[in-house]
N, C-alpha and C positions, 0 to 999 in steps of 0.2 A: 588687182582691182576686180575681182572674184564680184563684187558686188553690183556693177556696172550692168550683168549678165544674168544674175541670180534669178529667176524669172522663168531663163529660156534653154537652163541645164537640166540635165537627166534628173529624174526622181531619183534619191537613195533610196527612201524607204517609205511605209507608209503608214502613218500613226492614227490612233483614234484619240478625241478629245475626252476625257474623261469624268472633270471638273473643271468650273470654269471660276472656282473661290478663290481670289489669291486675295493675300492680306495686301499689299502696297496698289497694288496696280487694276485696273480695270478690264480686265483680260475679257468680260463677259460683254463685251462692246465689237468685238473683233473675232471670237471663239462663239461656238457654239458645243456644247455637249454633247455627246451620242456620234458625233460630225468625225468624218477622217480628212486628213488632211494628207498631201504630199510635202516628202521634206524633201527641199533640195540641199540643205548644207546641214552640219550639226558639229556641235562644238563636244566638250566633257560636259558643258551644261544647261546649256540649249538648243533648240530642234529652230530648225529657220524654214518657215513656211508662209505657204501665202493666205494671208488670211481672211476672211471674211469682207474685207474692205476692197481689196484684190491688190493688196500691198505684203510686199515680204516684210515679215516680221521675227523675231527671235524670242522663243518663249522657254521658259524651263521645263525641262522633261518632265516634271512633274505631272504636267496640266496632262499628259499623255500617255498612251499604253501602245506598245508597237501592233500592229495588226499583220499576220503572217496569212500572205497570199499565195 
């Protein structure tokens, strides 16, 4: 129940937003471009961050470029 918590776990990593085009979905309502973000979870194909609304979310790696701190 990892999700219950997701919020108030460690950063893994820390991504920059890159594009915020995606064909299905409206990513640019909740993302911001240029923007970094903390990931707290990540799957093979999505980065789970909080995002702009101040709600965790799950987006594809795509939308992102890792940023090395």
């Amino acid at each position: 129940m990892i999700h219950l918590n997701w919020a108030e776990r460690p950063t893994v990593k820390t991504v920059k937003c890159v594009h915020t085009n995606a064909e299905k979905y409206m990513v640019e309502n909740v993302l911001t471009a240029g923007k970094t973000y903390d990931v707290k979870n990540e799957s093979e194909e999505f980065y789970f961050v909080l995002d702009d609304s101040g709600k965790m979310g799950g987006f594809y790696k795509d939308y992102f470029e890792e940023v090395n701190a």
